[in-house]
MIDOSE-1310 file (N, C-alpha, C; in nm, 2 decimals, decimal comma, always signed):
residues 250
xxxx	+2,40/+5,06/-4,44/+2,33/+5,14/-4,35/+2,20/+5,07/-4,30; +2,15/+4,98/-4,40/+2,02/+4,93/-4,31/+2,06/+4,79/-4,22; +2,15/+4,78/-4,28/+2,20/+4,63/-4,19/+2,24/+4,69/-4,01; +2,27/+4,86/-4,04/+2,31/+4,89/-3,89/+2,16/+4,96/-3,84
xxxx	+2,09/+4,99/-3,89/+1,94/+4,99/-3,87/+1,91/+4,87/-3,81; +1,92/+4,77/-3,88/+1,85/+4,65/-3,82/+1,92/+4,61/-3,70; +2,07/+4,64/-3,69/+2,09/+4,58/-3,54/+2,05/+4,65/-3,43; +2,04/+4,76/-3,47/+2,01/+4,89/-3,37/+1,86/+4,82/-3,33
xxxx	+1,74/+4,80/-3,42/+1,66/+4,71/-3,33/+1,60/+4,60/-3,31; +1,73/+4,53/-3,34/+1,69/+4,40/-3,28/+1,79/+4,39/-3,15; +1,90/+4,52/-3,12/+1,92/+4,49/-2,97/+1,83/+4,57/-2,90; +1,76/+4,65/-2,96/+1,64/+4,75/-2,85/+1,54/+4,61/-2,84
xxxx	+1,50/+4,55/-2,90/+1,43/+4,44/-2,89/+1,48/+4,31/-2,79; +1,61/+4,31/-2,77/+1,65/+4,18/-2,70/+1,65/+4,29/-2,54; +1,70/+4,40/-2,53/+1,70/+4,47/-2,43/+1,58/+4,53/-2,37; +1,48/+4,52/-2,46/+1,34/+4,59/-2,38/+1,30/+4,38/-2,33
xxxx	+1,33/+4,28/-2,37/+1,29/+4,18/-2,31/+1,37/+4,18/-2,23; +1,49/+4,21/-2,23/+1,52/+4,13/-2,11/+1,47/+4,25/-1,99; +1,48/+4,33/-2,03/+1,43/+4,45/-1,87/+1,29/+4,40/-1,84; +1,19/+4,36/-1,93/+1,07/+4,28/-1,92/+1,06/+4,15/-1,80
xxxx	+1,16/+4,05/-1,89/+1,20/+3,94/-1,77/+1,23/+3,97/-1,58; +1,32/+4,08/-1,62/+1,36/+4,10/-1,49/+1,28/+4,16/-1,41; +1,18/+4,20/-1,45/+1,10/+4,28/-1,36/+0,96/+4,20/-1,36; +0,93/+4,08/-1,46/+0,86/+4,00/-1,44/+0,86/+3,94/-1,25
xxxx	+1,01/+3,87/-1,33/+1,11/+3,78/-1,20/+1,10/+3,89/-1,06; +1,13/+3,98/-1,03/+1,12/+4,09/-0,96/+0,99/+4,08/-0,88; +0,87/+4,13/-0,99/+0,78/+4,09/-0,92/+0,67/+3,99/-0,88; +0,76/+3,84/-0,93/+0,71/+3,74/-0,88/+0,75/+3,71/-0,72
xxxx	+0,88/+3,79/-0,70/+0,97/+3,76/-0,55/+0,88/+3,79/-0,51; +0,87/+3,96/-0,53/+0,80/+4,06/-0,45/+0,62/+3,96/-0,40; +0,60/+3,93/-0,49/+0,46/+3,88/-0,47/+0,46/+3,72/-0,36; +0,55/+3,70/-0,40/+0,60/+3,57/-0,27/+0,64/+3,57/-0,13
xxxx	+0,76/+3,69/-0,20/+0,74/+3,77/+0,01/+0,64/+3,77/+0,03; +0,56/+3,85/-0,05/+0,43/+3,92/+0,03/+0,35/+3,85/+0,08; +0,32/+3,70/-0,01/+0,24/+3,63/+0,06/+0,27/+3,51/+0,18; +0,39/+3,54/+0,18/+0,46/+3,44/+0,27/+0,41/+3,55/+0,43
xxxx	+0,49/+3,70/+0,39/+0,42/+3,78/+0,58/+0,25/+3,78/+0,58; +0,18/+3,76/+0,50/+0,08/+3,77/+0,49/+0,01/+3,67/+0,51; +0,03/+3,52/+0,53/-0,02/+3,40/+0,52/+0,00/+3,39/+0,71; -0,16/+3,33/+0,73/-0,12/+3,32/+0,87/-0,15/+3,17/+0,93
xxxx	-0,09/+3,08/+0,99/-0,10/+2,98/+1,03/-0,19/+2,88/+1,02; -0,25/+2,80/+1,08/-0,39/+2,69/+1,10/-0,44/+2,72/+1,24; -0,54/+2,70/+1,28/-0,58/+2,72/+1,41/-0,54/+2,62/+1,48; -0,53/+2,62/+1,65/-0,49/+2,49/+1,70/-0,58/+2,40/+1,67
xxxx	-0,57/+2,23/+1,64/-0,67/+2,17/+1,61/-0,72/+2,14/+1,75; -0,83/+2,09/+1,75/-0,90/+2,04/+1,82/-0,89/+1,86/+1,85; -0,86/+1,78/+1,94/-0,79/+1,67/+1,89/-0,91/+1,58/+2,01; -0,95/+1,46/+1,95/-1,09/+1,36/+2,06/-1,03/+1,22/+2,05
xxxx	-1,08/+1,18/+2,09/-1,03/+1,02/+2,10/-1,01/+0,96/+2,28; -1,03/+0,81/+2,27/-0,97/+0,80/+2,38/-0,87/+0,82/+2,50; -0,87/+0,80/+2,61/-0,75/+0,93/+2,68/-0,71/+0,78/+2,77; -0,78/+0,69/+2,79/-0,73/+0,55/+2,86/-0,74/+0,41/+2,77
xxxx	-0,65/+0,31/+2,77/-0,67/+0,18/+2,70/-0,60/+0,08/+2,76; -0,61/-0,02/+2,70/-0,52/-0,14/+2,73/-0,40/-0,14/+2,60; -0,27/-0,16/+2,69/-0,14/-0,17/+2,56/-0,14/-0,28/+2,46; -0,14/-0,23/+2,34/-0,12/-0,36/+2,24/-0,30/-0,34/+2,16
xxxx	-0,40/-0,29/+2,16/-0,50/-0,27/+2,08/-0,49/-0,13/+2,07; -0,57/-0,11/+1,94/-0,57/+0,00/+1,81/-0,66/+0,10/+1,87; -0,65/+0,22/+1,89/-0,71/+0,36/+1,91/-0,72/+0,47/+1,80; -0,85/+0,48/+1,79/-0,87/+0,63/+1,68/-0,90/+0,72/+1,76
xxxx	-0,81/+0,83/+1,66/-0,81/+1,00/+1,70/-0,87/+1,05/+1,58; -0,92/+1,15/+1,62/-1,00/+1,26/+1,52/-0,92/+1,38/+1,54; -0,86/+1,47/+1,43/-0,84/+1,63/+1,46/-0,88/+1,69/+1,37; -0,92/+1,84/+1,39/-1,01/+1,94/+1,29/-0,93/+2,07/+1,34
xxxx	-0,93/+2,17/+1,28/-0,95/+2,30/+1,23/-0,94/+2,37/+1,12; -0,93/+2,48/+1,10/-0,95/+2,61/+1,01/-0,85/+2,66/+0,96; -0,83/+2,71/+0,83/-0,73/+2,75/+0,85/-0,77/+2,96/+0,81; -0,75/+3,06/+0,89/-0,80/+3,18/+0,87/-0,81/+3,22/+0,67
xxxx	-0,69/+3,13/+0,62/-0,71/+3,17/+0,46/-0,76/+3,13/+0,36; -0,83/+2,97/+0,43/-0,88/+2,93/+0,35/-0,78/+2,78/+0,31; -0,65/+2,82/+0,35/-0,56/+2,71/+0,30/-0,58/+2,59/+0,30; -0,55/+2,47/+0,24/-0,52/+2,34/+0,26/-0,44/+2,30/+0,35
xxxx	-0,44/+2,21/+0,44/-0,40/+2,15/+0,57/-0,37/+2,01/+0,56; -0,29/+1,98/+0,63/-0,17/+1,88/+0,65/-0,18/+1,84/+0,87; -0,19/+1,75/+0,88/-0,20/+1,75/+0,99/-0,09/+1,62/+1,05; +0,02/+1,61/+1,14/+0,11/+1,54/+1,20/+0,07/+1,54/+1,35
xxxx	+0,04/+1,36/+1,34/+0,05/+1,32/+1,52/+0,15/+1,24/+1,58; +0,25/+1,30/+1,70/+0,30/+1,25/+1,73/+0,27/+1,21/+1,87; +0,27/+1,06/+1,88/+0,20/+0,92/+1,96/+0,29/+0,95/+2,08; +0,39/+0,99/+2,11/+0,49/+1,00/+2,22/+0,53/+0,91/+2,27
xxxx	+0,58/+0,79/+2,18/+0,64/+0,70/+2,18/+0,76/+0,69/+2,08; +0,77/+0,77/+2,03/+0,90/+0,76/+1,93/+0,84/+0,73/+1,77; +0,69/+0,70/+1,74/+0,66/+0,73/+1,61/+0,56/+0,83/+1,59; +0,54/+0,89/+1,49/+0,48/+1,01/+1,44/+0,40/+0,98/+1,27
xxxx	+0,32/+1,00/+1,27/+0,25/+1,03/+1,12/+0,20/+1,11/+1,08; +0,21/+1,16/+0,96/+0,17/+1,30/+0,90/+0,00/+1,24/+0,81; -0,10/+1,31/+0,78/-0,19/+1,28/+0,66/-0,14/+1,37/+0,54; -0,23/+1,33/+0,44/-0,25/+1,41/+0,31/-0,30/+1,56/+0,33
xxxx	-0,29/+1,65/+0,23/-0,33/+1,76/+0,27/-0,49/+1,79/+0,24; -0,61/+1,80/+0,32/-0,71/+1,83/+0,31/-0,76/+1,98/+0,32; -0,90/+1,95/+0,31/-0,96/+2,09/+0,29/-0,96/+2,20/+0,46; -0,95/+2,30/+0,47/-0,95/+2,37/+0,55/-1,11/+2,32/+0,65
xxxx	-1,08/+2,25/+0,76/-1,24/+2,24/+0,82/-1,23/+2,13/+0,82; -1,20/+2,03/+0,75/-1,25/+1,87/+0,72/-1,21/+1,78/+0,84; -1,25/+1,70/+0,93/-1,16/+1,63/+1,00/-1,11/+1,51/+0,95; -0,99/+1,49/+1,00/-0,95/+1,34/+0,98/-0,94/+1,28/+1,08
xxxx	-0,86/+1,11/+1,08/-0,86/+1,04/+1,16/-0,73/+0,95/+1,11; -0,66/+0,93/+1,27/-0,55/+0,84/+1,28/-0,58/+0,73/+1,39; -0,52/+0,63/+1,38/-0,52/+0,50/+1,43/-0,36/+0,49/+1,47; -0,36/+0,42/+1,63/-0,26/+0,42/+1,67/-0,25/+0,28/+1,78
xxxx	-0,15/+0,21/+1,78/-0,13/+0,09/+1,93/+0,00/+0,12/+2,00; -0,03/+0,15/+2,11/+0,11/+0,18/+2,22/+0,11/+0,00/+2,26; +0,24/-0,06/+2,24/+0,28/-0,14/+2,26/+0,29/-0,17/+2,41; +0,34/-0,07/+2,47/+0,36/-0,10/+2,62/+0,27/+0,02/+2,73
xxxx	+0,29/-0,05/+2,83/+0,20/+0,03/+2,94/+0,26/+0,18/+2,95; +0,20/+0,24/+3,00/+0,31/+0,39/+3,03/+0,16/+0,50/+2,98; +0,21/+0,64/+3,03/+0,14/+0,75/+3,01/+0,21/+0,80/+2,90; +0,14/+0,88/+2,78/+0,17/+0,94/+2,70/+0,13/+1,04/+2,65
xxxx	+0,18/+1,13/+2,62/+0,10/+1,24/+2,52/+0,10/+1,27/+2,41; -0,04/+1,27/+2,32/-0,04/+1,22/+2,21/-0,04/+1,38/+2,15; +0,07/+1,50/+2,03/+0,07/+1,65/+2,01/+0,03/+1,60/+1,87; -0,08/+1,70/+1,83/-0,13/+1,71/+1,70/-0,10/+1,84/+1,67
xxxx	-0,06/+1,87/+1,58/-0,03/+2,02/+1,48/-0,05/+2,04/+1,31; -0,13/+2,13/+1,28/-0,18/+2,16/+1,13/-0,08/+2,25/+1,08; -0,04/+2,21/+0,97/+0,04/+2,30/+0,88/-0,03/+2,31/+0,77; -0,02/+2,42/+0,70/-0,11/+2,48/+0,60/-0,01/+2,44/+0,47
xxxx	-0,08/+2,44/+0,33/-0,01/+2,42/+0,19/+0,14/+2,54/+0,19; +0,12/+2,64/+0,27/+0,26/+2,77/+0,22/+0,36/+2,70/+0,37; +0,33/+2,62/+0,43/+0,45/+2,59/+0,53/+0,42/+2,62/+0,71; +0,29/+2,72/+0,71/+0,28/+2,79/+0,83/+0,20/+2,70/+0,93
xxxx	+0,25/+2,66/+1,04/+0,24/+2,56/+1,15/+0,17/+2,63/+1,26; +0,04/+2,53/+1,28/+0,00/+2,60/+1,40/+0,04/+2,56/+1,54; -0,04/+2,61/+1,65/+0,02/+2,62/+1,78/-0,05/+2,36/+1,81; +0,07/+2,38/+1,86/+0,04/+2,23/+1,90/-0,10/+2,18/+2,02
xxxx	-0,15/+2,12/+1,96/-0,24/+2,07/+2,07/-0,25/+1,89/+2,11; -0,26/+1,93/+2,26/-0,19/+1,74/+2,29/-0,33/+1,68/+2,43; -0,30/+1,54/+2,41/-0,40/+1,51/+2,49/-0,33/+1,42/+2,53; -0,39/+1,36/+2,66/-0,28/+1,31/+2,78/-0,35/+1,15/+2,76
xxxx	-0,28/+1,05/+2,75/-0,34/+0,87/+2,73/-0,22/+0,81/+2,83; -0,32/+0,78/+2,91/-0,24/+0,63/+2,99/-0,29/+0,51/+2,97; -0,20/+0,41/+2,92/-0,21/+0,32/+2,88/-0,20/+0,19/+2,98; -0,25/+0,16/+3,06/-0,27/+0,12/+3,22/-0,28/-0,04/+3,23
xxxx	-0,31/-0,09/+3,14/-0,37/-0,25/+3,11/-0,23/-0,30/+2,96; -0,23/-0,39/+2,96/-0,13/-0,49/+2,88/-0,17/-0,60/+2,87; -0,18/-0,68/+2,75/-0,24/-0,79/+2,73/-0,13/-0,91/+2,78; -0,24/-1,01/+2,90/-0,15/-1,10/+2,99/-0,07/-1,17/+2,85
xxxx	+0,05/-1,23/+2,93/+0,15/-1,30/+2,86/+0,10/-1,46/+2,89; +0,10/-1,51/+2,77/+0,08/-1,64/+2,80/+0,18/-1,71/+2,72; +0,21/-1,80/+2,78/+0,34/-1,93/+2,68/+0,19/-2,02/+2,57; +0,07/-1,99/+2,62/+0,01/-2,09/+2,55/-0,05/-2,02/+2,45
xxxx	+0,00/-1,92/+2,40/-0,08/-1,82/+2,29/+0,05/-1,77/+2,23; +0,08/-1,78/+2,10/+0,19/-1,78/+2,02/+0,20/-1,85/+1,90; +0,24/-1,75/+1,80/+0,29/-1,84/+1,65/+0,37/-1,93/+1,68; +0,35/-2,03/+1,61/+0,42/-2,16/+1,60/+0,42/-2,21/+1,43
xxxx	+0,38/-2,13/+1,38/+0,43/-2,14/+1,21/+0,39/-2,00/+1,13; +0,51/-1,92/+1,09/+0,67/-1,98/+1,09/+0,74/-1,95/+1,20; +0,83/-2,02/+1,26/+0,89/-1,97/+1,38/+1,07/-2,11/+1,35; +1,16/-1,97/+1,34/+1,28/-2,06/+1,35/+1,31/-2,18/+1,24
xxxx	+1,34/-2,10/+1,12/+1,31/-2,21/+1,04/+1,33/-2,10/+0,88; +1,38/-2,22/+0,79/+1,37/-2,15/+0,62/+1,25/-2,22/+0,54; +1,15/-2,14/+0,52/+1,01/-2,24/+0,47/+1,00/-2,21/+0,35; +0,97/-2,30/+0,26/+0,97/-2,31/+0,11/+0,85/-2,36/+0,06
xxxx	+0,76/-2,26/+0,05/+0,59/-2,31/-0,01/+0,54/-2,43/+0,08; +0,58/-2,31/+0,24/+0,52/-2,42/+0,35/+0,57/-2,45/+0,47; +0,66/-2,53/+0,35/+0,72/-2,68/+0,42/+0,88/-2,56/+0,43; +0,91/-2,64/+0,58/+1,01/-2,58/+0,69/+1,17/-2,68/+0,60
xxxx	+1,22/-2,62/+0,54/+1,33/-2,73/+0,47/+1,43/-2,70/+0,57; +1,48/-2,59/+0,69/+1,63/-2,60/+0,72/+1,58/-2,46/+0,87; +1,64/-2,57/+0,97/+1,60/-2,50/+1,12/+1,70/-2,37/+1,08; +1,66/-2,23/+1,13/+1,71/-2,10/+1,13/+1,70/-2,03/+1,28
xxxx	+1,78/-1,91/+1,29/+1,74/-1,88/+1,41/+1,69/-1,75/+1,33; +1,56/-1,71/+1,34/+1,46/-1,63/+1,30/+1,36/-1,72/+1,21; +1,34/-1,61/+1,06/+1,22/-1,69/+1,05/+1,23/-1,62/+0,86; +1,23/-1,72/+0,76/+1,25/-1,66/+0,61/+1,14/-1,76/+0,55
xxxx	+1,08/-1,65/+0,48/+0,97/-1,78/+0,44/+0,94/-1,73/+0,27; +0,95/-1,83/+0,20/+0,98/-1,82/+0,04/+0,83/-1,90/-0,03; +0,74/-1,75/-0,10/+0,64/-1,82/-0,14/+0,51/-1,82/-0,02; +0,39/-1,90/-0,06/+0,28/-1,91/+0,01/+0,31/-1,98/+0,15
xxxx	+0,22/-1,96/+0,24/+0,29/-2,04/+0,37/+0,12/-2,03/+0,47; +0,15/-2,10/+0,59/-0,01/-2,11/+0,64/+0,04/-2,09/+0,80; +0,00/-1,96/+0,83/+0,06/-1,92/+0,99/-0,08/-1,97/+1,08; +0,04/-2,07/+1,19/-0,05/-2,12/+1,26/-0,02/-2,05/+1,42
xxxx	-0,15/-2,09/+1,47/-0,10/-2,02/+1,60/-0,15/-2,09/+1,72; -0,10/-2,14/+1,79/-0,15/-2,23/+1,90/-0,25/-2,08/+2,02; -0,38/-2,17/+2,07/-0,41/-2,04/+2,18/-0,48/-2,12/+2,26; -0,48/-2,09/+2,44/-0,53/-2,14/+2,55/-0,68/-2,14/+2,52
xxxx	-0,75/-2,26/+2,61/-0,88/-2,28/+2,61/-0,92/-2,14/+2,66; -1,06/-2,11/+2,57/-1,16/-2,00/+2,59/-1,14/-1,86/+2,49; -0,99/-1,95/+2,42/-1,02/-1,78/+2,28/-1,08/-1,91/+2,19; -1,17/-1,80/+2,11/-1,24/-1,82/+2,00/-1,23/-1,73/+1,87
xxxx	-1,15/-1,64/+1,89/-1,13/-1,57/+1,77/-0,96/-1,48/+1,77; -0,89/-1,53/+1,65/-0,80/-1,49/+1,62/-0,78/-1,35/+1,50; -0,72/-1,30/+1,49/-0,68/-1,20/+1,40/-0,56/-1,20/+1,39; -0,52/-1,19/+1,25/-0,41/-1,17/+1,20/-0,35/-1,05/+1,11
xxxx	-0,25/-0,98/+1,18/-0,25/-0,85/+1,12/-0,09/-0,83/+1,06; -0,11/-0,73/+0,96/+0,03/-0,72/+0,88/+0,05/-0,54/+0,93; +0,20/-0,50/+0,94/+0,21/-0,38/+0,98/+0,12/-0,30/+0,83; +0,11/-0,19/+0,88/+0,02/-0,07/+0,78/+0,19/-0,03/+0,71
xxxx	+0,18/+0,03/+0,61/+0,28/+0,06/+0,51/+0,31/+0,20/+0,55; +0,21/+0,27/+0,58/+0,19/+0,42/+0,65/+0,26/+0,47/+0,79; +0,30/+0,33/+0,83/+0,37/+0,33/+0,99/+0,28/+0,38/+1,08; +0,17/+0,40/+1,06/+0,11/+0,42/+1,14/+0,04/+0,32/+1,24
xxxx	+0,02/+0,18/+1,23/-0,04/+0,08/+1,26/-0,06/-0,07/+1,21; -0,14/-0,14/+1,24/-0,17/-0,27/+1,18/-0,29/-0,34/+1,11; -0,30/-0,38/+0,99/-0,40/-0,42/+0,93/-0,47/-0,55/+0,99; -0,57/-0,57/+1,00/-0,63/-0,69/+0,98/-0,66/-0,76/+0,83
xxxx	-0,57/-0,89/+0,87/-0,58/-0,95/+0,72/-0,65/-1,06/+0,69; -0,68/-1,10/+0,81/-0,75/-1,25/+0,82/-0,81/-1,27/+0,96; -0,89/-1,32/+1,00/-0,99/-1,34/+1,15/-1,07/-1,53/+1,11; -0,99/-1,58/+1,23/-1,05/-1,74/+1,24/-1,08/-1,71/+1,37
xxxx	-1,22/-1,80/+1,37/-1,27/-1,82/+1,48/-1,35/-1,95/+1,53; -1,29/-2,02/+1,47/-1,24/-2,14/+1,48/-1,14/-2,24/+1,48; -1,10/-2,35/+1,59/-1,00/-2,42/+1,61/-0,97/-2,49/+1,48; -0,81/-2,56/+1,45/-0,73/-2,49/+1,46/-0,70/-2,33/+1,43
xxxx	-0,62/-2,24/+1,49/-0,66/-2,07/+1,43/-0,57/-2,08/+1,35; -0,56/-2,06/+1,19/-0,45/-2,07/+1,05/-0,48/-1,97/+0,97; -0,44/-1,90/+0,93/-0,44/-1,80/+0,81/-0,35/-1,84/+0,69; -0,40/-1,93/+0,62/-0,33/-1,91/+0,48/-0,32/-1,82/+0,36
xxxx	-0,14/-1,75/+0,39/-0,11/-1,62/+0,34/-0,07/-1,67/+0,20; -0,18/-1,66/+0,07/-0,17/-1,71/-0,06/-0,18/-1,60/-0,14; -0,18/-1,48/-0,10/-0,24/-1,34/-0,19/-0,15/-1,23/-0,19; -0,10/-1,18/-0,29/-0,05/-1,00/-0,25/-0,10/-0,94/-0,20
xxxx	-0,07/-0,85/-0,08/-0,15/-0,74/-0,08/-0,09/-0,61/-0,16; -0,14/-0,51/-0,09/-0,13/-0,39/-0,20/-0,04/-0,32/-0,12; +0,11/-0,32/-0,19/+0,23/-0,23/-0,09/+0,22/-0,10/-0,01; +0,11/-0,02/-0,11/+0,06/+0,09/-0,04/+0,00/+0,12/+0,08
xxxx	-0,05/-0,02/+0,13/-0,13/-0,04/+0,21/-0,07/-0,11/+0,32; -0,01/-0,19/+0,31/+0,05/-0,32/+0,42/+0,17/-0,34/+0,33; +0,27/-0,40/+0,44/+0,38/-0,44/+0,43/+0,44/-0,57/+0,43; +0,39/-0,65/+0,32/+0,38/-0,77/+0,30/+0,46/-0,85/+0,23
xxxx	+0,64/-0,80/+0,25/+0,73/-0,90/+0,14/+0,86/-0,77/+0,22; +0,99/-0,85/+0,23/+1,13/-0,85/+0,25/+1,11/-0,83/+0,41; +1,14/-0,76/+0,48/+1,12/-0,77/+0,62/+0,99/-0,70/+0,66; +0,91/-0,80/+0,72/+0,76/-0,74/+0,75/+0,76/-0,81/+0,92
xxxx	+0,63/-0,79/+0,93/+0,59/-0,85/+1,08/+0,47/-0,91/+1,08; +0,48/-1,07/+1,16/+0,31/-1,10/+1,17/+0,28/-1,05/+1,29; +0,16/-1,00/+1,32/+0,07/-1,00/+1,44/-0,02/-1,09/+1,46; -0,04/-1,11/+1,59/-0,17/-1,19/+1,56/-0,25/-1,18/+1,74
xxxx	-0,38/-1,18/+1,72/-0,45/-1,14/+1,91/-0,60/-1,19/+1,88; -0,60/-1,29/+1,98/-0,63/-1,36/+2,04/-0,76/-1,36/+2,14; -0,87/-1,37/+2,13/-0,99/-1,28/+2,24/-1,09/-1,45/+2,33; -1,06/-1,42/+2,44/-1,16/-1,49/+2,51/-1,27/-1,42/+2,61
xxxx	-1,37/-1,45/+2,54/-1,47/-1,31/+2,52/-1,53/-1,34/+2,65; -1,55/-1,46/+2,73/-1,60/-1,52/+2,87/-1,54/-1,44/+2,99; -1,39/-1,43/+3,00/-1,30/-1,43/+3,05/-1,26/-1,27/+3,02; -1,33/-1,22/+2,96/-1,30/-1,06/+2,86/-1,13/-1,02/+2,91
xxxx	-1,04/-1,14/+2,83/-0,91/-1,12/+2,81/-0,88/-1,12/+2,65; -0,77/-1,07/+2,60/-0,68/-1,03/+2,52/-0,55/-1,08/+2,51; -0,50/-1,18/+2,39/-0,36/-1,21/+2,39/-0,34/-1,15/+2,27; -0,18/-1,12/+2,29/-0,10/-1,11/+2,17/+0,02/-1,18/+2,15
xxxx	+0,08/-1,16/+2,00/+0,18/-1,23/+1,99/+0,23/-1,16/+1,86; +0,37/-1,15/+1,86/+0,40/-1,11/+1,68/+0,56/-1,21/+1,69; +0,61/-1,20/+1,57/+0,71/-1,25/+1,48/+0,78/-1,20/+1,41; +0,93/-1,18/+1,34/+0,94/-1,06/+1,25/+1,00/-1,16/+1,11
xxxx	+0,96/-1,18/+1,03/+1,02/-1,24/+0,93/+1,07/-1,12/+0,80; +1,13/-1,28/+0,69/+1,19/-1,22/+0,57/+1,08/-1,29/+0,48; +1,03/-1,24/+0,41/+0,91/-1,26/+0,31/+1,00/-1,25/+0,20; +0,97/-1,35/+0,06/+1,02/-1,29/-0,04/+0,88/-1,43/-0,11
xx	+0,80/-1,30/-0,22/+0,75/-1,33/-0,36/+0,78/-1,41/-0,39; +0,70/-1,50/-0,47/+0,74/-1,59/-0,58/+0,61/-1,60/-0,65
């Protein structure tokens, strides 16, 4: 008799939990719908930055708004060239800033939109960039190491058609009389742009690439890209030039 006592409640006991669970679960939905109809968007941001440039140099955008709940915010710009970047999610109000280079001439429009931490997207805001100027082409402004070739701590061991370079190496870059300063840049890891990794401003222009960088930051090993631009400050012209190699560590 007490053994059927005891089952009697220890299934009132497994049955008052589970009707417990389920109505837990129930109204955790309920509480998720509710704040999903109840959650209202980000404001349109507000978006500044230059609206004219030359193609091939770096432009910063600023965007800001609010979000009515207070929420955390996420903000995506798309450059209207075919790439796009998202930020981290910040505080409701804070502005951030993106960095962008349109490679080629043309008008574009750059759409900024805030999405809040629950998913809810606000109305897009865009600002109009014509990119009107392009840095002249010169044969006499160009990498010339590495270029066409398998290089081995350097030294070019075996002509290639591209460019694989194994180990430390020293990119050289030939440039016409009247630039005095070079920069050399590695793509950003973020896709959003290009690092400056090194600046000679002095003849020969060489950057000897002897260091890691930090992956999270630049893109500096298996298929990467050099840049490199060129300024004759008399003449207030601009060259460029890039390369696309295979980097590999050692």
């Amino acid at each position: 008799m007490k053994k059927i006592v005891w089952s009697l409640v220890v299934i009132s006991i497994l049955v008052l939990m589970s009707t417990a669970t389920n109505i837990n679960i129930k109204t955790e939905k309920k509480n998720s719908i509710i704040s999903n109809i109840l959650n209202n968007p980000p404001n349109k941001p507000t978006v500044t930055g230059p609206t004219s440039g030359k193609a091939g140099t770096s432009y910063t955008y600023t965007a800001t708004t609010t979000d009515p709940d207070g929420d955390k915010i996420f903000y995506c710009f798309n450059w209207g060239d075919g790439n796009e970047m998202c930020t981290d999610l910040v505080e409701s109000g804070q502005t951030v800033e993106a960095t962008h280079t349109w490679q080629n001439k043309g008008d574009y429009t750059l759409t900024v939109t805030a999405t809040d931490e629950y998913g809810a997207t606000s109305e897009p805001a865009t600002l109009k960039i014509s990119m009107p100027l392009s840095m002249p082409l010169s044969d006499n402004f160009r990498i010339i190491k590495p270029r066409n070739g398998i290089y081995l701590f350097g030294i070019k061991i075996l002509p290639f058609i591209g460019q694989i370079v194994i180990g430390d190496i020293t990119v050289k870059v030939n440039a016409p009389e009247g630039v005095t300063k070079v920069e050399f840049m590695l793509p950003m890891a973020c896709g959003c742009g290009k690092e400056v990794v090194y600046v000679d401003t002095s003849r020969p222009f060489e950057w000897n690439w002897n260091k890691d960088f930090d992956n999270s930051k630049v893109v500096d090993e298996k298929i990467t890209k050099i840049y490199v631009k060129g300024y004759d400050f008399e003449k207030l012209e601009e060259y460029g030039d890039s390369i696309s190699i295979f980097k590999v560590k050692v």
